[in-house]
C-alpha positions as CSV (number, residue, x, y, z in Angstrom):
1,X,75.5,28.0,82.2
2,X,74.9,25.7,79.8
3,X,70.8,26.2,80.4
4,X,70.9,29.7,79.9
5,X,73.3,29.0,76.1
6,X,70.3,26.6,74.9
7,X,67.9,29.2,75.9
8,X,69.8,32.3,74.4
9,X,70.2,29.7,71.4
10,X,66.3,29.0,71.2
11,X,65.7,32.9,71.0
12,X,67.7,33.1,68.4
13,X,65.6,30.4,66.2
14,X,62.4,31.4,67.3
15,X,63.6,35.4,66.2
16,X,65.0,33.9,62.8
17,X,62.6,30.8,61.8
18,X,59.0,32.1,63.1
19,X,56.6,33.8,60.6
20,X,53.3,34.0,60.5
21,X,51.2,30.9,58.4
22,X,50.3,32.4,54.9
23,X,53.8,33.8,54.0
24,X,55.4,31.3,53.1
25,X,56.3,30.9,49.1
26,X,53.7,28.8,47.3
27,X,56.0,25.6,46.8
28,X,56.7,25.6,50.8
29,X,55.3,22.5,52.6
30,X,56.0,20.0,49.8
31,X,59.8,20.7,49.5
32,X,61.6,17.7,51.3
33,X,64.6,20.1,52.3
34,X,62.3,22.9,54.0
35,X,59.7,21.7,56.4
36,X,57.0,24.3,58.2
37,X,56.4,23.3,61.6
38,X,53.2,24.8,62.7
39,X,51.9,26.0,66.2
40,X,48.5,27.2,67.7
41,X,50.4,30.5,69.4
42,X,53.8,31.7,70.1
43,X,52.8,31.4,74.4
44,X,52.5,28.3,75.9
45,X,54.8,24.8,76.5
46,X,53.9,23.8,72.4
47,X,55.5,26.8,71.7
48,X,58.7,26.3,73.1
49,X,59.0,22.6,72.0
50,X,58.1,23.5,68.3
51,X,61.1,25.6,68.6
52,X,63.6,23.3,70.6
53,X,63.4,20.5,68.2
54,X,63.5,22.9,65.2
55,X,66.5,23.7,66.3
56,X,68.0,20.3,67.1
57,X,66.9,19.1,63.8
58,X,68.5,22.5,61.9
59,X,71.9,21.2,63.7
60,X,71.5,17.9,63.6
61,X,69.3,16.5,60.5
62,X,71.5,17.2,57.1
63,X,69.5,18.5,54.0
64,X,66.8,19.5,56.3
65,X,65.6,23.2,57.5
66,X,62.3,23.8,59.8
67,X,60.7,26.9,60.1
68,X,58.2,27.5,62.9
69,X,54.5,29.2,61.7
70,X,51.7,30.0,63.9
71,X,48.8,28.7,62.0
72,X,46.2,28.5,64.1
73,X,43.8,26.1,65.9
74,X,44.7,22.0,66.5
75,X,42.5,20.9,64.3
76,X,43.0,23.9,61.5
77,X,47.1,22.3,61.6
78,X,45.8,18.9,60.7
79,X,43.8,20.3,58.2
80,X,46.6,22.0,57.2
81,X,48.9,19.1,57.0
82,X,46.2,16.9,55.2
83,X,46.4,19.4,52.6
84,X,50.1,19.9,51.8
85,X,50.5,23.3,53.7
86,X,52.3,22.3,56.1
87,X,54.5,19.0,57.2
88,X,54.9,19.7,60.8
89,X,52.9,20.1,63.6
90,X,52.0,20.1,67.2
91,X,48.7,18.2,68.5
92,X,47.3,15.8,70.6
93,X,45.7,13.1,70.7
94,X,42.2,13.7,71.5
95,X,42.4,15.9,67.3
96,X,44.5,13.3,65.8
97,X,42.0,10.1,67.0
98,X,38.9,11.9,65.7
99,X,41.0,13.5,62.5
100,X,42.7,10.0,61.6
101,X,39.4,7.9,62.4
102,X,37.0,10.2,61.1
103,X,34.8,10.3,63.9
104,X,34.0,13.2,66.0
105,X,34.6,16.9,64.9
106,X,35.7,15.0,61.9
107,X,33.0,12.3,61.0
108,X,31.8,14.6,58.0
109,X,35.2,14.5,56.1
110,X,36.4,11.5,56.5
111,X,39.4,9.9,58.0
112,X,42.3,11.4,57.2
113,X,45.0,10.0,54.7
114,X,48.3,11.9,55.1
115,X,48.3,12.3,58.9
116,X,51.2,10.7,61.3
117,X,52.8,10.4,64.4
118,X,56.1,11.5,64.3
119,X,57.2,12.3,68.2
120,X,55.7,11.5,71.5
121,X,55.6,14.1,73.8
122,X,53.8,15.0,77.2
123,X,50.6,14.4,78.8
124,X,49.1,16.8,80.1
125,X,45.9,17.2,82.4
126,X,43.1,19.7,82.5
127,X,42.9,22.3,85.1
128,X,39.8,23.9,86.4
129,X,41.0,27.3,88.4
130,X,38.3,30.3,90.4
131,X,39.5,33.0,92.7
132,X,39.3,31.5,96.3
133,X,36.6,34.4,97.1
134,X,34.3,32.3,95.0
135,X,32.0,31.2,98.0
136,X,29.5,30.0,95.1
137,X,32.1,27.7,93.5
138,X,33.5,24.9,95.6
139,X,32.9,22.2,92.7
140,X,33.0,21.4,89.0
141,X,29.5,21.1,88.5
142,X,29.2,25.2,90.6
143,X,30.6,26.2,87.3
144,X,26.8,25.5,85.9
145,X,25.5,29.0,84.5
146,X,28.8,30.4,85.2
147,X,31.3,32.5,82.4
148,X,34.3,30.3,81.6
149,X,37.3,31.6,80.0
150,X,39.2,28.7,77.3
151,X,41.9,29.6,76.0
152,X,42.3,30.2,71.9
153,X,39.8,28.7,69.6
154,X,40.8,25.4,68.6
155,X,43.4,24.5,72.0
156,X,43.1,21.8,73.6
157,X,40.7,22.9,76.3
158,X,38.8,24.7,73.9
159,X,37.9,21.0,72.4
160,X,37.8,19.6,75.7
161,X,35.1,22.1,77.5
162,X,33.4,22.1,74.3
163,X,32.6,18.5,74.8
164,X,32.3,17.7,78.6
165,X,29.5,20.8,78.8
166,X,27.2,18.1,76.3
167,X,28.3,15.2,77.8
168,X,27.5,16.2,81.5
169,X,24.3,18.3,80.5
170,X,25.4,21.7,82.2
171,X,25.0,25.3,80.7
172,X,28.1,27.1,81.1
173,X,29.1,30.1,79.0
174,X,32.4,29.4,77.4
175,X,34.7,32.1,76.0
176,X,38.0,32.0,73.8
177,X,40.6,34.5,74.6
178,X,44.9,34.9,74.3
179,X,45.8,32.9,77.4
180,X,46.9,36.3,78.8
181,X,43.6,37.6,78.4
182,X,42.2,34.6,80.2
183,X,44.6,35.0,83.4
184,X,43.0,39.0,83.5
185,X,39.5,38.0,82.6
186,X,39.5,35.9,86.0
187,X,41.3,38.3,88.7
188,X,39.5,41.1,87.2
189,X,36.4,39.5,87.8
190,X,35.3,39.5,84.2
191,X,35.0,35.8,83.7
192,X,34.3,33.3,86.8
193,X,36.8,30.7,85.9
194,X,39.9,29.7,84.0
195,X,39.9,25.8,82.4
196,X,43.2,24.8,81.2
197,X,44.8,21.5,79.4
198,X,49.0,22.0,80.7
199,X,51.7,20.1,82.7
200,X,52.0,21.6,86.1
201,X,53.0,23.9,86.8
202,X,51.6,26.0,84.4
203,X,53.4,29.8,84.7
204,X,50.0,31.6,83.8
205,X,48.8,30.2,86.8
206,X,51.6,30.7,89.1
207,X,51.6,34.5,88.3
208,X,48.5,34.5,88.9
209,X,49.2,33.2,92.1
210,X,51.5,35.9,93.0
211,X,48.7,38.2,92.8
212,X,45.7,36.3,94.1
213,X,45.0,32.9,95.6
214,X,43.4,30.5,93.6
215,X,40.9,27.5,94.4
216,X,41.6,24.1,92.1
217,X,38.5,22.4,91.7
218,X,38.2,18.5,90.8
219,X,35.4,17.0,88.5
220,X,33.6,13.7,90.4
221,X,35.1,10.3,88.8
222,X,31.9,9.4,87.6
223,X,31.5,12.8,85.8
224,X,34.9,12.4,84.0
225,X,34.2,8.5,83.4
226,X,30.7,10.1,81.4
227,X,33.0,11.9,79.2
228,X,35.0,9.4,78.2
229,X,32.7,7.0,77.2
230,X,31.2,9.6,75.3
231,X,34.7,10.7,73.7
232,X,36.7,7.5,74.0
233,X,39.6,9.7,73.3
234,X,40.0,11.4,75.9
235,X,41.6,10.1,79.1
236,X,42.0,10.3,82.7
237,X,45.3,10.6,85.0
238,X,46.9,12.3,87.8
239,X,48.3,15.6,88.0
240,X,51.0,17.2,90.6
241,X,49.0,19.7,92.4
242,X,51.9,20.1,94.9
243,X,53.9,22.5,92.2
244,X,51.1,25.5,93.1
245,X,50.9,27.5,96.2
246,X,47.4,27.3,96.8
247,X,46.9,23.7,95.7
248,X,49.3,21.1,97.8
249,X,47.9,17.7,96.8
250,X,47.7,15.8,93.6
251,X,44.4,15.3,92.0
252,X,42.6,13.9,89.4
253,X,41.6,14.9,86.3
254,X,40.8,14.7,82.2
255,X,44.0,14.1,80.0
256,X,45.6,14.5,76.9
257,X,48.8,13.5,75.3
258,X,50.8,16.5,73.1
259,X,53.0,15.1,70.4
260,X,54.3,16.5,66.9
261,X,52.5,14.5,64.2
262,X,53.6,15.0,60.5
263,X,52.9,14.3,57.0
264,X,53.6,11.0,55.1
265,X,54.8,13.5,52.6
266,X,58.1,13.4,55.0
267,X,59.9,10.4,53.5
268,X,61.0,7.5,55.6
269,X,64.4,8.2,55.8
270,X,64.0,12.0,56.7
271,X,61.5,11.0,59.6
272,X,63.7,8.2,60.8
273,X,66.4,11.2,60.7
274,X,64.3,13.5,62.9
275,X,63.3,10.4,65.7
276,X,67.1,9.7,65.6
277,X,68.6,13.3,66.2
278,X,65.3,13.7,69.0
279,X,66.8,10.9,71.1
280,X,70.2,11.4,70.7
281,X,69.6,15.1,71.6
282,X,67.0,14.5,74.3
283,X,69.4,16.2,77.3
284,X,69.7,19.3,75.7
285,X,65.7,19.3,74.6
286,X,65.1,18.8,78.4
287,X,66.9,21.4,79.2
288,X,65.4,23.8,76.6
289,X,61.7,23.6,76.8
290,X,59.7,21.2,79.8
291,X,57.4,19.1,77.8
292,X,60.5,16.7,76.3
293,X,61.1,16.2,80.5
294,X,59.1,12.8,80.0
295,X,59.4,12.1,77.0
296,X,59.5,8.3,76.5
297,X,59.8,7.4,72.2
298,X,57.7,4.3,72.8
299,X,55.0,6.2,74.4
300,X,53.5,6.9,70.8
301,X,52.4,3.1,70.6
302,X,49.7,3.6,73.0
303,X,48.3,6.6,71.2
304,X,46.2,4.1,69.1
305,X,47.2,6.0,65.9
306,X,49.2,5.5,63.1
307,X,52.5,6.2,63.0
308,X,55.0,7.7,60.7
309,X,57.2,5.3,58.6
310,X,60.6,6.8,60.1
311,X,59.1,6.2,63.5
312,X,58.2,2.8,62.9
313,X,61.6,2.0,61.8
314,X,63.7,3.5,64.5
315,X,61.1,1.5,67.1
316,X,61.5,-1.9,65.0
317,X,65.7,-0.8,65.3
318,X,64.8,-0.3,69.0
319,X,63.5,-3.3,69.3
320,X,59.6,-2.2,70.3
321,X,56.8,-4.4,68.9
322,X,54.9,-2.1,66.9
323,X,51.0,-3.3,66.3
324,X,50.1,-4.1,62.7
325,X,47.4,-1.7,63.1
326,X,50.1,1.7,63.4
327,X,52.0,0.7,60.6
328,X,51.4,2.7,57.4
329,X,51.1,1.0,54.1
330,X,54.1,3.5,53.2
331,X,56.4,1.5,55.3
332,X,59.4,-0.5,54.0
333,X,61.0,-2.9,56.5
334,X,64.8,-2.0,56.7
335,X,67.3,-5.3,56.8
């Protein structure tokens, strides 16, 4: 009972607070009492989490107000926040390393100077999906010369298949669509595969396995090891494979970490509010949206990027060791 209040609840922010980026009043995004919280799309795990903690900081955080936006792509949000649009987003940490080191997508602007962490969130690993009538495609590298579908421009397996193609040397056609349109694209036979970064299971996929079985394919470990010395960024884990029907071991893959990163323009004290009302609310976020299910707050140390002020001081309260390197110069110690 108490599932199905938090998710009537969440419709009910999501109806009232989401508008589409470009509305809002001029002065919006630099007000300290009414923060825009920006998203890729309104499908997806991001989507849900954007709109969970909204609400938990609505009811729990006084003097502050979120409104969800859909803005666009990962890196357009930290472009976005950078500039004083927006003070919220969601991202990971593959955008946020290049963005807030300069290196990368983002070697030609700089590092970035407003851009923190705020929240941990999940990690999440790559998924590489065909039809299992694919005789020709028993591998990763069978994709070669194949169509690819990749979610929206700018997610986070758009950047990712727009760098291992490069870094393995393979020609492979790859084509942005709404994740809906990706799921059709490969069971009408349109498009020959279906990459995408998520936390099993993934629901696209699981309908799609109500329809159709579905082959998982693995890259080699020395293929995703080439990556990631190419994109130090990026990582590699495990992911449960025994959540799908078609796919009952777990296997290894490319990784990325989601978390909401935020402006510097959010003071201290208003951040430390949010990372405080997060924790302390962390049973009912479970129970709303999937990706706060692991959420550790100390995991945001090992993103290698700094943090927010109101994070570092509720780890320092915590008692975490937080490296020199993480701590913005906007930081004041708290007695």
């Amino acid at each position: 009972m108490k599932k199905r209040i938090i998710s009537l609840v969440l419709v009910a922010v999501l109806v009232l607070s989401l508008t589409a980026c470009g509305e809002q009043t001029a002065d919006m995004g630099t007000s300290n009492s009414d923060l825009v919280y920006a998203m890729v799309s309104t499908t997806g795990s991001g989507y849900v989490a954007a709109a969970a903690l909204a609400d938990v900081i609505n009811n729990n955080v006084d003097g502050l107000t979120v409104s969800c936006e859909v803005c666009g792509g990962l890196e357009t949000l930290c472009q976005m926040i950078e500039a004083g649009e927006v003070d919220m987003a969601n991202s990971a940490t593959g955008i946020v390393y290049q963005y807030t080191k300069g290196v990368g997508f983002a070697e030609a602007i700089g590092p970035s100077e407003h851009i923190r962490i705020l929240l941990p969130r999940e990690v999440c690993g790559a998924h590489f999906v065909t039809t299992a009538d694919r005789n020709d495609i028993n591998t990763f590298r069978d994709f070669e010369g194949k169509k690819v579908v990749v979610g929206p421009s700018g997610s986070t397996i758009d950047n990712l298949a727009r760098e291992i193609v490069p870094a393995l040397g393979m020609n492979i056609k790859l084509v942005n669509a709404t994740w809906g349109d990706c799921a059709n694209a490969l069971q009408d036979g349109d498009a020959d595969g279906f990459w995408v970064v998520t936390t099993p299971p993934y629901s696209t996929i699981t309908e799609m396995e109500s329809a159709i079985e579905l082959k998982y394919l693995t890259m080699e470990e020395s293929d995703m090891e080439q990556v990631v010395n190419q994109y130090p960024w990026e990582s590699i884990g495990m992911l449960n494979g025994s959540v799908y029907k078609y796919c009952n071991e777990d296997w290894l893959t490319l990784t990325s970490s989601f978390m909401t990163i935020a402006s510097d323009r959010i003071s201290q004290e208003e951040g430390y509010q949010i990372v405080k009302a997060t924790v302390e609310n962390l049973d009912d976020l479970k129970l709303a949206a999937a990706p706060f299910e692991t959420f550790q707050i100390e995991d945001a140390i090992s993103y290698g990027c700094v943090l927010h002020a109101g994070l570092v001081q509720y780890l320092v309260e915590q008692g975490f060791d937080v490296p020199e390197e993480l701590i913005p110069a906007e930081y004041v110690p708290v007695a």
